[in-house]
C-alpha positions as protocol buffer text, in pm:
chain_id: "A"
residue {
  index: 1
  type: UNK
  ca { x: 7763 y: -3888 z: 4484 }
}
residue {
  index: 2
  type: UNK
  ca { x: 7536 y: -3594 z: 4433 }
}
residue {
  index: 3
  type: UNK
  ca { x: 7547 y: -3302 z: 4653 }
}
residue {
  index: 4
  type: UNK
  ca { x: 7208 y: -3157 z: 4789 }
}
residue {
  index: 5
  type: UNK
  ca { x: 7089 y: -2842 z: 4722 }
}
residue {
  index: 6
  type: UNK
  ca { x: 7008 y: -2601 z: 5039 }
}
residue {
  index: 7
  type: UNK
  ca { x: 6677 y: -2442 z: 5008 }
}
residue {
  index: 8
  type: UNK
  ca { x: 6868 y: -2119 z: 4963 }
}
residue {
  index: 9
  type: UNK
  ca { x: 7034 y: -2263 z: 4610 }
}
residue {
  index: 10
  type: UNK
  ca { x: 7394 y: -2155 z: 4725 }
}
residue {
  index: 11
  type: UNK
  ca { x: 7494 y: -2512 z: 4680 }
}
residue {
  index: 12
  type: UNK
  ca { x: 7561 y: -2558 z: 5001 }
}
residue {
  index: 13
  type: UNK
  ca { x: 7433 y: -2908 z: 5187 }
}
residue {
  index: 14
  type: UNK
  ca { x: 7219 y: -2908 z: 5487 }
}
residue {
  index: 15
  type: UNK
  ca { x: 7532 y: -2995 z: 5739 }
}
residue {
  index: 16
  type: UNK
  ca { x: 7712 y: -2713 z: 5599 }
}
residue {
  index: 17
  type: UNK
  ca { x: 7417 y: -2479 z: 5576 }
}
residue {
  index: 18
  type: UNK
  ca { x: 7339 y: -2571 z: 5988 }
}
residue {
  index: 19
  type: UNK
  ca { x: 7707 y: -2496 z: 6079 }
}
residue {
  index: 20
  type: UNK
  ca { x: 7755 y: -2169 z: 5852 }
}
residue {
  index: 21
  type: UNK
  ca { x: 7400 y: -2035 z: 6041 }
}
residue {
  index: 22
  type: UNK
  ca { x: 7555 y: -2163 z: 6413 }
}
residue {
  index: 23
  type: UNK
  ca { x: 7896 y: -1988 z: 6333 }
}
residue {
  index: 24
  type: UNK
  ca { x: 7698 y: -1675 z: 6240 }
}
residue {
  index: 25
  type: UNK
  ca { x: 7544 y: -1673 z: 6574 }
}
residue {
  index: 26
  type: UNK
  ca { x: 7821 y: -1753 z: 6805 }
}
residue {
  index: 27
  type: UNK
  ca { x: 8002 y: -1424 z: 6656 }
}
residue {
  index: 28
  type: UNK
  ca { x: 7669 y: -1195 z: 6718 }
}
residue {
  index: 29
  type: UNK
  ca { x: 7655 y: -1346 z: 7052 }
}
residue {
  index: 30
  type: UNK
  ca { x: 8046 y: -1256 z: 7158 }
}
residue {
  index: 31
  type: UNK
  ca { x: 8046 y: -968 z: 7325 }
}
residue {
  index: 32
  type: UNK
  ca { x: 8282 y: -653 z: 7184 }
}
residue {
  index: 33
  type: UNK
  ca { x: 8655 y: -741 z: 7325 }
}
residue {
  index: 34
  type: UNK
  ca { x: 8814 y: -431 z: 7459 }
}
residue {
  index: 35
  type: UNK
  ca { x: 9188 y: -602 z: 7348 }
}
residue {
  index: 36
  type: UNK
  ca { x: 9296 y: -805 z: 7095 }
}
residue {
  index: 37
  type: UNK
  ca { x: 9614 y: -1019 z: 7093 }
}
residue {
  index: 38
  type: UNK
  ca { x: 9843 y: -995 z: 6802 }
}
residue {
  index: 39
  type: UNK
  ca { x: 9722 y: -1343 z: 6664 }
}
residue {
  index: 40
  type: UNK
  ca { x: 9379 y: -1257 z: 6708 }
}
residue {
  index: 41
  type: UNK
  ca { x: 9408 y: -944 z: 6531 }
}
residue {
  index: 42
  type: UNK
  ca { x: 9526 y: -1139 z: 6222 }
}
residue {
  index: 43
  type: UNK
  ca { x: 9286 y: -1376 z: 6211 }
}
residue {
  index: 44
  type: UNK
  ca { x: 9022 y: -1092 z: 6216 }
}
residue {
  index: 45
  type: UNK
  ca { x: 9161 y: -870 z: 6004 }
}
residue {
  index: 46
  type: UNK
  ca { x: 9295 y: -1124 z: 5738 }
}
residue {
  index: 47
  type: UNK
  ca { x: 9646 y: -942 z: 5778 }
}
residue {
  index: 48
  type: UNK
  ca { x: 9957 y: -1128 z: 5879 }
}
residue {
  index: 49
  type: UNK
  ca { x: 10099 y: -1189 z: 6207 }
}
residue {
  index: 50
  type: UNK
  ca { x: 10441 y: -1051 z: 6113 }
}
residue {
  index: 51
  type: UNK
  ca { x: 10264 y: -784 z: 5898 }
}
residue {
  index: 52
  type: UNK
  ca { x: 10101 y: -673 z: 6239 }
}
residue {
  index: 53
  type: UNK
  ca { x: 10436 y: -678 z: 6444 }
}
residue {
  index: 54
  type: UNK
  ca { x: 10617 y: -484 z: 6173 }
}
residue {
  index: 55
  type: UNK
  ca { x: 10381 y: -164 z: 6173 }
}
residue {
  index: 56
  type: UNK
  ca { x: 10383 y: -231 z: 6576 }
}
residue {
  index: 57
  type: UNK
  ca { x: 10752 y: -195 z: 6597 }
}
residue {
  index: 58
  type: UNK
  ca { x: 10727 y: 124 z: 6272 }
}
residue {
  index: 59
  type: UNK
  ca { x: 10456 y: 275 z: 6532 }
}
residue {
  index: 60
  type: UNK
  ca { x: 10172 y: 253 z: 6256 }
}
residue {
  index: 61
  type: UNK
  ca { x: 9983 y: 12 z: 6513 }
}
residue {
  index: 62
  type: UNK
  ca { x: 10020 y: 113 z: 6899 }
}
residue {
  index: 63
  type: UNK
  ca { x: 10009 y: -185 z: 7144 }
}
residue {
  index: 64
  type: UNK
  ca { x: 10076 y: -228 z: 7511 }
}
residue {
  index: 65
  type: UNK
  ca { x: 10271 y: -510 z: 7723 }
}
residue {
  index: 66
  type: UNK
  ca { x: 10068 y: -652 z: 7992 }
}
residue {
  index: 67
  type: UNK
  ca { x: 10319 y: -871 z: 8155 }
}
residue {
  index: 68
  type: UNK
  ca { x: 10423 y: -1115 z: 7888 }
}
residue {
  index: 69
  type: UNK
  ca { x: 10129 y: -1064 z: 7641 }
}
residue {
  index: 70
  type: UNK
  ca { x: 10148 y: -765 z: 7423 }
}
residue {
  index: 71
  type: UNK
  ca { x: 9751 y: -653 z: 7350 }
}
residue {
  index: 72
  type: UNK
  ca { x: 9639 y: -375 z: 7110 }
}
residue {
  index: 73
  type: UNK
  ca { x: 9340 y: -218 z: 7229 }
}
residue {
  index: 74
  type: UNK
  ca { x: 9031 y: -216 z: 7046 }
}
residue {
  index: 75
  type: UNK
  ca { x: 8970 y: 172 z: 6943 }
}
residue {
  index: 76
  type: UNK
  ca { x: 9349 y: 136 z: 6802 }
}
residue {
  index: 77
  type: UNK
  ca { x: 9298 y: -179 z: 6608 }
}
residue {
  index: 78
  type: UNK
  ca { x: 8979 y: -8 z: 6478 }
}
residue {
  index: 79
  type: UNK
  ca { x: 9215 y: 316 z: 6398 }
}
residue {
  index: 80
  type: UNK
  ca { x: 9536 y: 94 z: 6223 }
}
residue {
  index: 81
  type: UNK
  ca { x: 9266 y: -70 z: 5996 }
}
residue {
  index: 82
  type: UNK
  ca { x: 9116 y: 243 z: 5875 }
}
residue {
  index: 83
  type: UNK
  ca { x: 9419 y: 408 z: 5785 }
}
residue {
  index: 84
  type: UNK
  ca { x: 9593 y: 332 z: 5458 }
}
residue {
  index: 85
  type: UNK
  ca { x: 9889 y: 201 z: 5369 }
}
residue {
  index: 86
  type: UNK
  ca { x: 9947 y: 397 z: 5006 }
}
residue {
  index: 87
  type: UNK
  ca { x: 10148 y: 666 z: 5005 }
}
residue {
  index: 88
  type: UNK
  ca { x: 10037 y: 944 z: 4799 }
}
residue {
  index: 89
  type: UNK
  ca { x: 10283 y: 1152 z: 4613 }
}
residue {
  index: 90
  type: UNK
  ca { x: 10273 y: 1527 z: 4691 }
}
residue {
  index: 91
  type: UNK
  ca { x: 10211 y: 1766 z: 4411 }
}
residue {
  index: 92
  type: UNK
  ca { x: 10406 y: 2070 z: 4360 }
}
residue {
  index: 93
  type: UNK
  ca { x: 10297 y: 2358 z: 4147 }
}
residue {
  index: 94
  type: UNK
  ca { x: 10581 y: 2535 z: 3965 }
}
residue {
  index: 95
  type: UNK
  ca { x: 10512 y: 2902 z: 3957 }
}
């Protein structure tokens, strides 16, 4: 069975073509959360749940309990992503 072509030659059919251009407009229509859940987080960053709960409990990642849930608010999720994980060596100059 031969797949069609989308007008925009990325191979995709029309089905998938309709549902990729719907998913792109459900996430401009969410509105900005101000908290993310742990598992959210993950799925929207692409990291790992226990990844995420590792640098919470090391303090890389600051979160807060709100009765059962633990939430990481949004400027600190922003903040944990932009920071890197490398750790550079320090130089020393011998004198």
């Amino acid at each position: 069975m031969a797949e069609e072509i989308s007008p925009n030659g990325k191979g995709y059919t029309f089905e998938q073509e309709t549902i990729r251009k719907r998913r792109i407009m459900t996430i401009d229509m969410v509105p900005e959360k101000l908290a993310y859940s742990i598992g959210e987080l993950a799925e929207l960053s692409t990291l790992s749940v226990p990844k995420i709960r590792k640098d919470i409990r090391s303090g890389k990642l600051r979160s807060k309990k709100k009765g059962t849930r633990r939430i990481i608010l949004r400027d600190d999720a922003m903040r944990y992503l932009a920071t890197d994980d490398t750790k550079i060596p320090v130089q020393t100059t011998a004198f």
